[in-house]
N, C-alpha and C positions, 0 to 999 in steps of 0.2 A: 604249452609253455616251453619256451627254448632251455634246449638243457644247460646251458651258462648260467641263465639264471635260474634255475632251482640250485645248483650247486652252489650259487651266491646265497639262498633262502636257506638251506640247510647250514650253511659255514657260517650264515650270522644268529641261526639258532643255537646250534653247536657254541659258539665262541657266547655268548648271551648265557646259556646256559652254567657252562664251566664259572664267566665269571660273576652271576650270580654267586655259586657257590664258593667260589673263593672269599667276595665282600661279606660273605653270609661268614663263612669260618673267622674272617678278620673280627666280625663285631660281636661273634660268640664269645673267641679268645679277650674283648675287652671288657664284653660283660664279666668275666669273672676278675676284673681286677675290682669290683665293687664287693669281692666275698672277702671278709677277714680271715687271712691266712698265716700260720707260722710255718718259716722254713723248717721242716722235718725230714730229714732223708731217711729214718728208723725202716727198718723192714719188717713187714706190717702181713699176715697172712688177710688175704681179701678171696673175696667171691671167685669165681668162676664160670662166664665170662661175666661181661660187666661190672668187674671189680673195682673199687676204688678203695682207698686208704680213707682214714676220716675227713669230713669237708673240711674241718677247722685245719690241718696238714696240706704240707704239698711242698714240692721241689720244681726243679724246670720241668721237666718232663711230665710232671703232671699239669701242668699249665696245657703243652699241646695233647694229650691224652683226653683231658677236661672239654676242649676246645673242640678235637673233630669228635668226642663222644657228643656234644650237642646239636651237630651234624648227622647224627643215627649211624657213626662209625666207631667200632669198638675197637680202638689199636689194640688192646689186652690179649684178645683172640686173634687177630689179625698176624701182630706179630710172633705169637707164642706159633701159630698153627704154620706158618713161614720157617722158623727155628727150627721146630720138632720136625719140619721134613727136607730141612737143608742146616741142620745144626753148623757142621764145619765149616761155612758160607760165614756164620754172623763173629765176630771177635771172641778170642778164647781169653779175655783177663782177669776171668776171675775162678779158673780152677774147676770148672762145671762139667759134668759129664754129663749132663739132660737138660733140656728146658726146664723153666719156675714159673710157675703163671704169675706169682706173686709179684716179681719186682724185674721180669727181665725188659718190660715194657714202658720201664722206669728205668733204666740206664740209656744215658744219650747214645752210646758207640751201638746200641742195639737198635735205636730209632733210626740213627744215621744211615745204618744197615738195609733197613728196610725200607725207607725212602729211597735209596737210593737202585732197589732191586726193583720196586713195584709202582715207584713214583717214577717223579721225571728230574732229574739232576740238574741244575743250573749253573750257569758260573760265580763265579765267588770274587770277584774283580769288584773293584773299591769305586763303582756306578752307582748311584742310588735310583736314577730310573730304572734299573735293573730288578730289584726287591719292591713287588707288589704286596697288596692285602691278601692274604691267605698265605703268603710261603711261607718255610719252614727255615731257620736258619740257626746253624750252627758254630760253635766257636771254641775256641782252647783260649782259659782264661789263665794270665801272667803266671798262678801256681801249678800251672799244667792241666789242670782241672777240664772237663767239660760243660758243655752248657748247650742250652737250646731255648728258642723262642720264636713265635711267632708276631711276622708284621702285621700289622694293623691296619684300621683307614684312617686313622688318623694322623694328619702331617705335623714336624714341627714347627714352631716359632717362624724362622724362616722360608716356611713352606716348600723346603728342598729334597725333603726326604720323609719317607714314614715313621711313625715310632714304633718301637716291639713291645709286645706283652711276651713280658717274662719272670720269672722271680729267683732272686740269684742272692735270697738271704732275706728282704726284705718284707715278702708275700708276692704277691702276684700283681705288679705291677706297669703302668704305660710310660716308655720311657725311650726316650731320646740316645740309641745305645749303639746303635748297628752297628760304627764302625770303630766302636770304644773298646773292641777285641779281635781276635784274631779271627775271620772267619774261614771255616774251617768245611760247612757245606749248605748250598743252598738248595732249596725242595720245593717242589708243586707235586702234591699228593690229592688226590679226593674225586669227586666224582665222572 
C-alpha cells in the first residue's frame, strides 16, 4: 500500500473518529434538556470523583459537566487534579488558597481555564460555520456574569446556525442563543 494512502486511511479514521465523538457530546448535551431542571447555583458538598449536585439542580456548568460525564469524562477530577497541580495558572476570584472538589468545576472562568490549557481553543468571531456540534462556548452575559454551553446538532429555523444546550435560569435548555452574548471562548475538548 503506498504510504499517501495509508495516511489518507489513518486521517479519515482519525477525523471520523474525533467527530463521531463530538456529534455523540452534541446529542448527549441535548438529551439532558428532556431532565426537569431548576436553576440552583447553592454550593452543595458532592462525591468525589464523579460528583454531582442533585439531578433536580443545575447551572450552566453543569450542563457541560453533565454532557462530557456521559461521554465517560469526568471534568470534576479532570479539572480539580489540573488546579491542584497548576493552582496559580487557573483565576484567583474568589479568595481560595487550594482547590474544592465541590464547585470549582462548576465556575465557568475554571472550565474556561481548562479548555483552554488541555483543549483546543477556537476563534470566537461572529461565523456560525465556525461552531460545530460538540464545542464548548463561552460568554459574558450584559450583568457581567458568565456563562457556558454547548452547540448542539441541532440547527435553527433558518438552518444557518446551530442551537446551544444551556440553562441560564430556565433549566437546561435547546435554544437559538449563540450570538445573543458576548462570546467570550470557544473549545473543542474530548477525545
Amino acid at each position: 500500500m503506498q504510504l499517501s494512502r495509508l495516511i489518507y486511511i489513518v486521517f479519515l479514521l482519525f477525523y471520523s473518529s474525533n467527530t463521531d465523538f463530538y456529534e455523540k457530546l452534541a446529542r448527549a448535551a441535548e438529551e439532558l434538556t428532556q431532565d426537569q431542571v431548576t436553576y440552583n447555583g447553592q454550593y452543595f458538598t458532592i462525591d468525589y470523583p464523579m460528583g454531582d449536585v442533585p439531578a433536580q439542580y443545575g447551572v450552566c456548568t453543569d450542563v457541560v459537566v453533565r454532557a462530557y460525564r456521559k461521554m465517560g469524562i469526568d471534568l470534576q477530577q479532570l479539572v480539580h487534579e489540573d488546579m491542584k497541580s497548576h493552582f496559580k495558572r487557573y483565576p484567583q476570584l474568589w479568595g481560595l488558597s487550594r482547590t474544592d472538589t465541590n464547585i470549582d468545576h462548576r465556575r465557568v472562568p475554571n472550565l474556561r481555564r481548562f479548555f483552554e490549557r488541555k483543549g483546543e481553543s477556537l476563534s470566537t468571531e461572529k461565523d456560525a460555520q465556525i461552531y460545530q456540534p460538540g464545542d464548548v462556548v463561552s460568554w459574558v452575559l450584559p450583568n457581567n456574569l458568565t456563562h457556558i454551553g454547548i452547540v448542539s446538532n441541532t440547527k435553527n429555523r433558518a438552518g444557518d446556525r446551530y442551537l446551544m444546550v444551556h440553562n441560564i435560569g430556565s433549566g437546561q435548555v435547546l435554544e437559538d442563543c449563540l450570538f445573543s452574548y458576548k462570546i467570550t471562548g470557544h473549545y473543542r475538548y474530548g477525545k
